[in-house]
C-alpha positions, 0 to 999 in steps of 0.5 A: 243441923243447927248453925254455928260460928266458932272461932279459934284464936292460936298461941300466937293470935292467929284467929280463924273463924270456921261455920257450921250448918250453912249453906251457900253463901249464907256463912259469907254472910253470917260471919262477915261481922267477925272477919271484918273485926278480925282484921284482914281475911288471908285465905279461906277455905270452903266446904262442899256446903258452900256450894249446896242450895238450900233445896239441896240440903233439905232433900238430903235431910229427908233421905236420911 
């Protein structure tokens, strides 16, 4: 899956940044620059990837 950053900014200029095809802590890291534009982060919510490993993720690539 290839990896992805979008971010949706609402009507009323709320903004929020959601990844894709990360692992771990690796969409901390690979959306840190645009939180830290955004301004202040005011809640956050983390998928069940976050708490893959990578070795994970490939075992689970392979069986299907």
């Amino acid at each position: 899956m290839n990896q992805t950053i979008e971010i949706m900014i609402t009507a009323d200029g709320q903004t929020r940044v959601e990844t894709k095809g990360f692992t771990g802590s690796d969409c901390r890291t690979a959306s840190r620059f645009l939180e830290q534009a955004l301004g202040q982060t005011t809640s956050e919510q983390l998928k069940p990837e976050f708490h893959q490993s990578a070795s994970e993720k490939e075992h689970l690539q392979e069986d299907v």
